[in-house]
DOSE-286296 format. One record per residue (C-alpha): residue in one letter; z, x, y; residue number from 0. Coordinates in Angstrom, 2 decimals. Example, Ala and Ser with C-alpha at 12.3 -4.5 7.8 and 13.67 -1.06 7.14 Angstrom:
2
 res       z       x       y   n
   A    7.80   12.30   -4.50   0
   S    7.14   13.67   -1.06   1
This chain:
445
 res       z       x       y   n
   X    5.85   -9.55  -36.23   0
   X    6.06   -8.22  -32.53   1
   X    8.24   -9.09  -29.80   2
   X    6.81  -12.35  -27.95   3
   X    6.13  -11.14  -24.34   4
   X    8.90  -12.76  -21.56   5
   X    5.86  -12.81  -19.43   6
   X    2.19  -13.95  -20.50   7
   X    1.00  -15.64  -16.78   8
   X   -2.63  -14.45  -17.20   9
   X   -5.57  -15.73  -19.85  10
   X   -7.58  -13.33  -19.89  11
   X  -10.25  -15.34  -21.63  12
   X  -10.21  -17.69  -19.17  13
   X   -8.66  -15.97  -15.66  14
   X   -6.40  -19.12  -15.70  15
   X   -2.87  -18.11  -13.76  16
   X    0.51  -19.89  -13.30  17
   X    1.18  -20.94  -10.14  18
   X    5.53  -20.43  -10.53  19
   X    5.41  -16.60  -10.60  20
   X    4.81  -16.90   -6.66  21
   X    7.79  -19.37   -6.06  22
   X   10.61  -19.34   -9.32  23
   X   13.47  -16.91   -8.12  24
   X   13.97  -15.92  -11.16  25
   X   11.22  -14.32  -11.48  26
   X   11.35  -12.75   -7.65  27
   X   14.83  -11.44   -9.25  28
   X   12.66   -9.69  -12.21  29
   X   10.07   -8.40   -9.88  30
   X   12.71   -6.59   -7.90  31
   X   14.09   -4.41  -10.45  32
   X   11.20   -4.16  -12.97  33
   X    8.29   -3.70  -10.10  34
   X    9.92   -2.75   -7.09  35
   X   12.88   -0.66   -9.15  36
   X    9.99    1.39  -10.82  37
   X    6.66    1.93   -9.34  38
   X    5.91    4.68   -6.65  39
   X    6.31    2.60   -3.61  40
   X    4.53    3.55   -0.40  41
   X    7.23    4.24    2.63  42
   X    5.87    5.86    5.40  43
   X    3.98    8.93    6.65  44
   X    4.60   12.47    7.08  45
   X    3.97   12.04   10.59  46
   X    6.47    9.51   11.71  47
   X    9.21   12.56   10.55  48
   X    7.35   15.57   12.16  49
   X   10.38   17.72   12.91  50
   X   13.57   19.04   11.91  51
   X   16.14   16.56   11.36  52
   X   13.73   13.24   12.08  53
   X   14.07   10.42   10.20  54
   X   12.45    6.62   10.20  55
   X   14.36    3.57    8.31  56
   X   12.12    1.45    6.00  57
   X   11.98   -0.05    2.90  58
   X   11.57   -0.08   -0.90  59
   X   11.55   -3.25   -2.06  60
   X   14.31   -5.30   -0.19  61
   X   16.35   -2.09   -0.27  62
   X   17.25   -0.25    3.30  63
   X   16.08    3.15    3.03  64
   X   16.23    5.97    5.50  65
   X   13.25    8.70    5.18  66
   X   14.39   12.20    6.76  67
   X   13.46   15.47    7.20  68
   X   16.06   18.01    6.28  69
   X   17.16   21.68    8.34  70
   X   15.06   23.05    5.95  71
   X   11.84   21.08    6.15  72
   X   12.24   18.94    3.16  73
   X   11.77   15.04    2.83  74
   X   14.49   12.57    1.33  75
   X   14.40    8.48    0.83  76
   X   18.18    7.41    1.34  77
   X   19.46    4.22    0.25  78
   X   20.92    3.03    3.82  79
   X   24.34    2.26    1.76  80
   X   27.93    4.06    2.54  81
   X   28.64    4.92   -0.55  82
   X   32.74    3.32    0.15  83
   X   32.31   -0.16    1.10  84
   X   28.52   -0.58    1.56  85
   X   28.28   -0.95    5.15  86
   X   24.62    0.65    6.08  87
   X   25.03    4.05    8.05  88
   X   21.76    3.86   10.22  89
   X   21.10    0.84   12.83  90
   X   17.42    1.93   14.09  91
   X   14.14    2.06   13.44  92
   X   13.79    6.00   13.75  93
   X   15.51    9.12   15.76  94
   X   16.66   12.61   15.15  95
   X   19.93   13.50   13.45  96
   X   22.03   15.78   11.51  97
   X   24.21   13.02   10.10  98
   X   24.80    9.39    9.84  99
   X   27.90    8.15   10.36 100
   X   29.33    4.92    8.86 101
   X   30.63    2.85   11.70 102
   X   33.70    1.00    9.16 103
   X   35.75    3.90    8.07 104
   X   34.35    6.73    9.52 105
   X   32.02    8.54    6.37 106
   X   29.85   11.03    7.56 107
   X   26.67   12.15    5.49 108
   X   24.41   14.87    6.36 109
   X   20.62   14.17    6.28 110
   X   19.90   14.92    2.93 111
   X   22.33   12.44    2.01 112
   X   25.23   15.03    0.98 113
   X   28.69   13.49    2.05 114
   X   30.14   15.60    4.85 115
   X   33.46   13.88    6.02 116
   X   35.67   11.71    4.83 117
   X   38.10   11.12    7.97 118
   X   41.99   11.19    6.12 119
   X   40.45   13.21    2.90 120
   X   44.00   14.87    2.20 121
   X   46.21   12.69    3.61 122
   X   44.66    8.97    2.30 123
   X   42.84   10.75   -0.85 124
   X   45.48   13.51   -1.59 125
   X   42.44   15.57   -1.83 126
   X   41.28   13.76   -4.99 127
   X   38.27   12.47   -3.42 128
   X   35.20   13.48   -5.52 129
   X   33.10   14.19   -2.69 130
   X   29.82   15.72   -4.31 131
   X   29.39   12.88   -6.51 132
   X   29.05   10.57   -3.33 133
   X   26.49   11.52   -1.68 134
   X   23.80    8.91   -0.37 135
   X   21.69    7.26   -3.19 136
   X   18.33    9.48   -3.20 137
   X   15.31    8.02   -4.82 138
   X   12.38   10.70   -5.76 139
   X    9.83   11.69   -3.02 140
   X    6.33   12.60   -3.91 141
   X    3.49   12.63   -0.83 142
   X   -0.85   12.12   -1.29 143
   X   -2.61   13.13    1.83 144
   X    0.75   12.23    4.51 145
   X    1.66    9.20    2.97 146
   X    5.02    9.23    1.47 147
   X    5.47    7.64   -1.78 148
   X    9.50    7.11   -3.48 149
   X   10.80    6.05   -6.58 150
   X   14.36    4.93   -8.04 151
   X   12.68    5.81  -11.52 152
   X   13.33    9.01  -13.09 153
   X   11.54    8.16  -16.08 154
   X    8.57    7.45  -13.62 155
   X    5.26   10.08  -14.05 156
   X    4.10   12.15  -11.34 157
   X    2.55   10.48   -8.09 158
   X   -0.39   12.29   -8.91 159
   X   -0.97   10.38  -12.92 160
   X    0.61    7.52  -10.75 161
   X   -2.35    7.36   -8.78 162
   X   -4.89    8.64  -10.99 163
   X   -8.52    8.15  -10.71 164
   X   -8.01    5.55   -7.90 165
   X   -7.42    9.25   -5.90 166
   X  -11.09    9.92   -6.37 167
   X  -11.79    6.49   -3.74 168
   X   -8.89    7.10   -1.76 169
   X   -9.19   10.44   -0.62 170
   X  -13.00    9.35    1.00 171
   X  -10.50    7.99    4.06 172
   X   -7.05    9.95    3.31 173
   X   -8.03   13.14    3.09 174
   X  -11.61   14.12    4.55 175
   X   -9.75   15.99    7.12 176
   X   -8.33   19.14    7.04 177
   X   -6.15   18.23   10.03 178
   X   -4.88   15.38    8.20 179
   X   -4.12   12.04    9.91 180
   X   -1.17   10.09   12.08 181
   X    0.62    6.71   11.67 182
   X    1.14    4.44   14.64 183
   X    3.63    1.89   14.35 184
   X    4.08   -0.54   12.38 185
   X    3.80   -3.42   14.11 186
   X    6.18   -5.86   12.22 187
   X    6.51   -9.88   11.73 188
   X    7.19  -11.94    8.76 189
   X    5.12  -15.02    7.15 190
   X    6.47  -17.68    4.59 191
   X    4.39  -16.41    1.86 192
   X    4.84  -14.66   -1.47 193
   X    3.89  -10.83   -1.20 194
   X    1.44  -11.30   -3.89 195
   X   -0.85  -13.34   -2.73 196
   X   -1.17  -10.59    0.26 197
   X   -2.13   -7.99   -2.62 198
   X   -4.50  -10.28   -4.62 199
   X   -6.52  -10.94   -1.10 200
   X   -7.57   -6.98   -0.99 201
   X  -10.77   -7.35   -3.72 202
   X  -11.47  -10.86   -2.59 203
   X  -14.60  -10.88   -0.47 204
   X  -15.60  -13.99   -1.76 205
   X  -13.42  -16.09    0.95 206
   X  -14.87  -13.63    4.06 207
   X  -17.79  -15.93    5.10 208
   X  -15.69  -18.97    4.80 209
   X  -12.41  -18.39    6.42 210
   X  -13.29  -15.72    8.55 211
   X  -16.87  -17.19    9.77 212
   X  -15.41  -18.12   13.62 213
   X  -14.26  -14.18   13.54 214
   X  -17.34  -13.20   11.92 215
   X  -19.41  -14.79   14.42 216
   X  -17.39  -13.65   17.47 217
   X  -17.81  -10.03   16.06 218
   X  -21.96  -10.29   15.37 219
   X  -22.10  -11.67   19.38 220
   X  -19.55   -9.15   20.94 221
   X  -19.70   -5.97   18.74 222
   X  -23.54   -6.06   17.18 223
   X  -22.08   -6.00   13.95 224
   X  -24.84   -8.24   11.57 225
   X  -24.50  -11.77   10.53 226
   X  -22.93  -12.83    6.59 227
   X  -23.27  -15.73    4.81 228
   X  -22.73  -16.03    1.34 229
   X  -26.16  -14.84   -0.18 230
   X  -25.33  -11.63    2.08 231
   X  -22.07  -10.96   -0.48 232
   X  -23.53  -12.06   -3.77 233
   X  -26.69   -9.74   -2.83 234
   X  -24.69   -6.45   -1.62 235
   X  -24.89   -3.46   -3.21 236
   X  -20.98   -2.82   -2.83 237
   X  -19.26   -2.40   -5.73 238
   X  -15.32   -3.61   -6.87 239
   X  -13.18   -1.54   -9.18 240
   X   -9.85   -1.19  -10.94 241
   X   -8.68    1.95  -11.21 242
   X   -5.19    2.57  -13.17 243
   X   -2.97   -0.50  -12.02 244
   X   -5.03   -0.33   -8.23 245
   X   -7.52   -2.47   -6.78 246
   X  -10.95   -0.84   -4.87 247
   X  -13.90   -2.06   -3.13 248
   X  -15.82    0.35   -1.72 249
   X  -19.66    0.96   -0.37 250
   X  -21.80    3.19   -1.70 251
   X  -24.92    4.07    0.79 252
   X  -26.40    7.41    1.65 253
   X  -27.17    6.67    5.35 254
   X  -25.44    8.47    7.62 255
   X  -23.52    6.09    9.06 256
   X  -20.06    6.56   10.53 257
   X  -17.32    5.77    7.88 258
   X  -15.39    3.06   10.34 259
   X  -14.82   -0.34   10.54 260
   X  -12.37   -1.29   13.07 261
   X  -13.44    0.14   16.75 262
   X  -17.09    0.48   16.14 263
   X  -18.78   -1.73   18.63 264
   X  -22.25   -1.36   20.34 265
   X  -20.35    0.32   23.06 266
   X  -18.68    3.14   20.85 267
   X  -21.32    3.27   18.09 268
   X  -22.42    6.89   19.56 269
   X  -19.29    8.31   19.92 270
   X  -18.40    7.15   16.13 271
   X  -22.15    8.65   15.07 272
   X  -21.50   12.06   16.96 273
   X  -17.81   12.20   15.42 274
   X  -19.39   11.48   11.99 275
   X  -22.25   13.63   12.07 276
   X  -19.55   16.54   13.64 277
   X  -17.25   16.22   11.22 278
   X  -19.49   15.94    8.01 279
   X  -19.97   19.61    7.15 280
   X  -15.92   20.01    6.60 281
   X  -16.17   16.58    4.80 282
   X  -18.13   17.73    2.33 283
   X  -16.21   20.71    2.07 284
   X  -13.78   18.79    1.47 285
   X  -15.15   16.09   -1.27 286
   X  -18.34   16.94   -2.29 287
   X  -21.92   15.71   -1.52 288
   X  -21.54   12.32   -3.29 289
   X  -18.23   11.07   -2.04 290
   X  -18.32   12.79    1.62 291
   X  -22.18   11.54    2.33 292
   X  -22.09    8.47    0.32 293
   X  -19.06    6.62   -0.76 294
   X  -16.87    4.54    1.74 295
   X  -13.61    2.88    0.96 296
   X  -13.62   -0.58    1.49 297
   X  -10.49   -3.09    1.39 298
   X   -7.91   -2.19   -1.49 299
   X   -4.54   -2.17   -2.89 300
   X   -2.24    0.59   -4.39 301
   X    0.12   -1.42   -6.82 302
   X    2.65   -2.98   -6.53 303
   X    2.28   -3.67   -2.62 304
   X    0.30   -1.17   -0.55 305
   X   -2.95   -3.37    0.94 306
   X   -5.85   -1.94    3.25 307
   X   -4.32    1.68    4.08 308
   X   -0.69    2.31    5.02 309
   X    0.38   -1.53    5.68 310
   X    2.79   -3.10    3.51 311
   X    3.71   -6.44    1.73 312
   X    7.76   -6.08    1.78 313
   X    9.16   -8.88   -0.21 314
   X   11.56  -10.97    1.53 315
   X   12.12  -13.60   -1.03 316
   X    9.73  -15.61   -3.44 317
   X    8.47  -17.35   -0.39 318
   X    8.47  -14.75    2.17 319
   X    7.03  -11.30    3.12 320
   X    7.67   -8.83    6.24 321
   X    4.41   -7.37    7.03 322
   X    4.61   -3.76    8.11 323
   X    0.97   -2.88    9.93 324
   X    0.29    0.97   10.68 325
   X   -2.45    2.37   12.16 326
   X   -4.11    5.94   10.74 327
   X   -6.16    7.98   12.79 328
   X   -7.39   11.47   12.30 329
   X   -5.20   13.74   13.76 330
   X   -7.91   15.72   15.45 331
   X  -10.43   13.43   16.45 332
   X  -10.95   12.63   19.80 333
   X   -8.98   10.52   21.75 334
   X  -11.44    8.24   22.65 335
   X  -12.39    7.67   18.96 336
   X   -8.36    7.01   18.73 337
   X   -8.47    4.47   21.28 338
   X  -11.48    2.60   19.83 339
   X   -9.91    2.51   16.58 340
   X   -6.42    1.15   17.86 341
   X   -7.30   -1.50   19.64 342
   X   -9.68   -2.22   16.77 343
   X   -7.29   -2.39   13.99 344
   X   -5.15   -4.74   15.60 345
   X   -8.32   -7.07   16.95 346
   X   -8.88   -7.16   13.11 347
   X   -5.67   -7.07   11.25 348
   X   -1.85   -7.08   12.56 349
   X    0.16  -10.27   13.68 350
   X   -2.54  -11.12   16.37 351
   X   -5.49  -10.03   14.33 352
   X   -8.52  -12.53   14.11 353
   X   -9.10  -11.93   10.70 354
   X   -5.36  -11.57    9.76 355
   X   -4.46  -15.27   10.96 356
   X   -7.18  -16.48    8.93 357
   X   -6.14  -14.86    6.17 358
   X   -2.18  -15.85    6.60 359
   X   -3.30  -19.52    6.62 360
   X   -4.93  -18.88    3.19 361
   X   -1.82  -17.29    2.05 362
   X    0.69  -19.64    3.16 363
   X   -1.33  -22.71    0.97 364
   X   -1.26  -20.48   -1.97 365
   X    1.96  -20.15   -1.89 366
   X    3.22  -23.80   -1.01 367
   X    0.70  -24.79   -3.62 368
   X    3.22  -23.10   -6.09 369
   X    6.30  -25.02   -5.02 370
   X    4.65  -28.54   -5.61 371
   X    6.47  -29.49   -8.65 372
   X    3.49  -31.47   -9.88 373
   X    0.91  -28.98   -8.49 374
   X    2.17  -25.79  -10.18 375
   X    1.98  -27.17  -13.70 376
   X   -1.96  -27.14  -13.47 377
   X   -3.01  -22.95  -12.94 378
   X   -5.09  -21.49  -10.71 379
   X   -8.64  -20.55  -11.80 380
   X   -9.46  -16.92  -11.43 381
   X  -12.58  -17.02  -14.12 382
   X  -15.10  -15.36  -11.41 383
   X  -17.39  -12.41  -13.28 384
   X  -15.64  -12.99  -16.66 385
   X  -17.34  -10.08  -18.84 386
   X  -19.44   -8.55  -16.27 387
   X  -17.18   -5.59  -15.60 388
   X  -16.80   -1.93  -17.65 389
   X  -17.16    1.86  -16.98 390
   X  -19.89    3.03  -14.93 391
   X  -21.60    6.48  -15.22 392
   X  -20.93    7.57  -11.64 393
   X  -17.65    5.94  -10.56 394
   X  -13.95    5.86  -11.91 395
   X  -12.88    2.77  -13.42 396
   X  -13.48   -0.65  -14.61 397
   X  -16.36   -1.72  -11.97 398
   X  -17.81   -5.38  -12.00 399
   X  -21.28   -5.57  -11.98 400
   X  -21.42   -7.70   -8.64 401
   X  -18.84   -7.12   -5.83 402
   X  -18.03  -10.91   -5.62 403
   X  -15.66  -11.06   -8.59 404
   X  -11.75  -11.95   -9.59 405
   X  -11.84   -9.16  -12.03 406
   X   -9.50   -6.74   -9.87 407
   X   -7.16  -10.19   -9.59 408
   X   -7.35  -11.03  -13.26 409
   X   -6.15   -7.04  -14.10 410
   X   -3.62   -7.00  -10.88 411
   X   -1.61   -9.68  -12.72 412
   X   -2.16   -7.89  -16.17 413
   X   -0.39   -4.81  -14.38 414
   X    1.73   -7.11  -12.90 415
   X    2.85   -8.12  -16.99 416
   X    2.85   -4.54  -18.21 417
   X    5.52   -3.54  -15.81 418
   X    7.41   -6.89  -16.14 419
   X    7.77   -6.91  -19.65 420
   X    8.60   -3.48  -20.13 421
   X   11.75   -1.77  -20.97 422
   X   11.02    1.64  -19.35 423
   X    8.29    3.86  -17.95 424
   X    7.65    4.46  -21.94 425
   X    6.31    1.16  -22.40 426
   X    4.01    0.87  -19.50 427
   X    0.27    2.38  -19.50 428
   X   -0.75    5.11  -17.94 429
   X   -5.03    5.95  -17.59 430
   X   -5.42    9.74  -17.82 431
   X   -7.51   11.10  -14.70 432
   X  -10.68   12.00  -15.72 433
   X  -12.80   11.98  -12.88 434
   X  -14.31   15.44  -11.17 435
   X  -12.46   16.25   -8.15 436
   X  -15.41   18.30   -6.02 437
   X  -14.29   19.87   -2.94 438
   X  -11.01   21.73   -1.73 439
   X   -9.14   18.45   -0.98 440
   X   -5.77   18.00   -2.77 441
   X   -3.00   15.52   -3.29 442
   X   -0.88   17.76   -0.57 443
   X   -3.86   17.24    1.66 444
């Protein structure tokens, strides 16, 4: 007989879900080591560390973590821990530094996390002080297209199988640039919800012409963008994937229009077309005919908690999350084009976002729906497009047949189980890559 899973929140005959995995602590405890202790976790972007001896403090997991770039060029995610007492050894958000300093007793590490000083070595120590062996805790660093990835595991696979086919959708935004792109921010705030419900909201385009009709509206009047209802969703030709452990929607339309969302108005629409039209020969140089000319990335997630580009879920407790909102431009596109798409990412998304207060109100009754002690013993009901999804001919993937469907949210939580009830790396599944990579892009960029 086999071992009876710890975790089994998902039916997949039925989509129905327990509510408790978004408020029980003891799970939250189990997420933190078996999700957050394991997966390739996004942490920032090349470009926030551009030179010698830069580094930026963020996160992995609820763990401080200081990203730097070595004398000699090389990237390193430091657990923000002296390794004597515990007291953390960097106080801001980013800078440029040799060494960090430990403000209790005086331990000095260098920037690749080697321990330096010790102030007393001979005279407190006697010179028995193993100094090599206590160095700054260094998790592995991996990087697709600028975006830093790290991992405590060292049984976990390469970034690369990490990633897998999901690259083939990813790179039609992360990488159609030779040039490569820049990070502003984040802009930071934090919301009393649990940082799944955040992750599940990426494939669900079912709720847009309900909670976001007021933005919707104020966007078809102001920015000429066209009206959606309801029969505009169930009717579009977008499609919704899951692609090794990662959610995708994306758009698939051979019309020449510019690859943006957030900035294009009917003010900047030409300078968006001329950028796009510019741009497209390297493109396809790039990615090919069929995902430079007619595949667009639409609203996603890299597990465990990377949602719509580089912004991040960062746990903060069952029942809250510390949103981390970047902005990535091209690095070479014109700085009007920049400015457009600033200002229009944070219209959209960030802590003053139209569409991103809708969406917070959604995802704070979610998650108080899961502390109701009566509520949470009924599940939620995630049964949309039950056996309409499989492999396609053209795209990577499990796609659904319609783009409204929960099938990306029934197989989140399934990934969500795999790496839950797992022991190791060994026991968690792994989708070879198997789709055509056309063009000269890379991982490195």
């Amino acid at each position: 007989m086999g071992i009876t899973p710890k975790y089994a929140v998902i039916e997949p005959a039925t989509g129905k879900l327990d509510r408790r995995i978004f408020s029980e602590p003891a799970v939250y405890d189990d997420e933190m080591e078996k999700i957050f202790g394991r997966a390739w976790l996004m942490i920032g972007h090349e470009s926030l560390v551009p030179a010698i001896d830069d580094f930026f403090h963020t996160y992995m997991g609820e763990d401080p973590v200081i990203l730097t770039r070595d004398g000699h060029g090389r990237l390193h995610a430091l657990l923000n821990m002296c390794r004597h007492r515990g007291n953390r050894v960097v106080r801001c958000d980013d800078g440029n530094a040799k060494r960090f300093m430990c403000t209790y007793h005086g331990w000095t590490y260098r920037n690749d996390g080697a321990l330096d000083h010790v102030p007393g070595e001979a005279q407190a120590y006697y010179d028995a002080l193993d100094r090599p062996s206590l160095g700054l805790i260094e998790a592995r660093v991996e990087t697709y297209a600028g975006i830093v990835f790290a991992t405590w595991a060292k049984d976990a696979p390469s970034l690369e199988a990490y990633l897998g086919d999901a690259r083939w959708y990813l790179d039609t935004v992360f990488n159609r640039r030779g040039g490569g792109m820049q990070a502003l921010g984040p802009m930071k705030w934090l919301e009393p919800v649990n940082w799944k419900t955040l992750v599940d909201n990426c494939s669900d385009n079912y709720h847009v012409p309900t909670s976001h009709l007021s933005s919707a509206r104020v966007q078809t009047r102001w920015l000429g963008r066209p009206p959606l209802s309801h029969e505009d969703q169930f009717a579009s030709p977008n499609q919704h994937a899951f692609v090794n452990g990662h959610s995708i929607t994306f758009r698939d339309a051979d019309d020449n229009a510019p690859r943006y969302v957030h900035g294009v108005s009917k003010e900047t629409f030409r300078l968006f077309q001329e950028y796009h039209d510019a741009t497209m020969p390297e493109v396809e140089r790039r990615l090919g005919t069929l995902r430079a000319r007619r595949v667009q990335l639409g609203n996603h997630s890299i597990f465990p908690n990377g949602i719509l580009g580089l912004r991040l879920a960062l746990p903060r407790g069952p029942l809250k999350t510390e949103f981390w909102h970047f902005v990535l431009l091209d690095r070479d596109a014109p700085e009007e084009i920049k400015r457009a798409i600033r200002i229009g990412s944070q219209a959209n998304n960030g802590a003053a976002g139209m569409f991103e207060q809708d969406d917070v109100d959604n995802w704070r009754q979610v998650t108080l729906a899961s502390t109701s002690r009566f509520g949470r013993r009924h599940p939620q009901n995630l049964s949309m497009g039950l056996g309409h999804a499989g492999p396609h001919p053209d795209y990577p993937g499990l796609v659904s047949e319609r783009y409204i469907s929960e099938n990306n949210q029934r197989l989140f939580y399934r990934r969500w189980e795999e790496f839950m009830n797992a022991e190791s790396w060994a026991q968690i599944p792994l989708d070879p890559i198997k789709s055509t990579f056309e063009g000269t892009a890379t991982m490195r960029g």
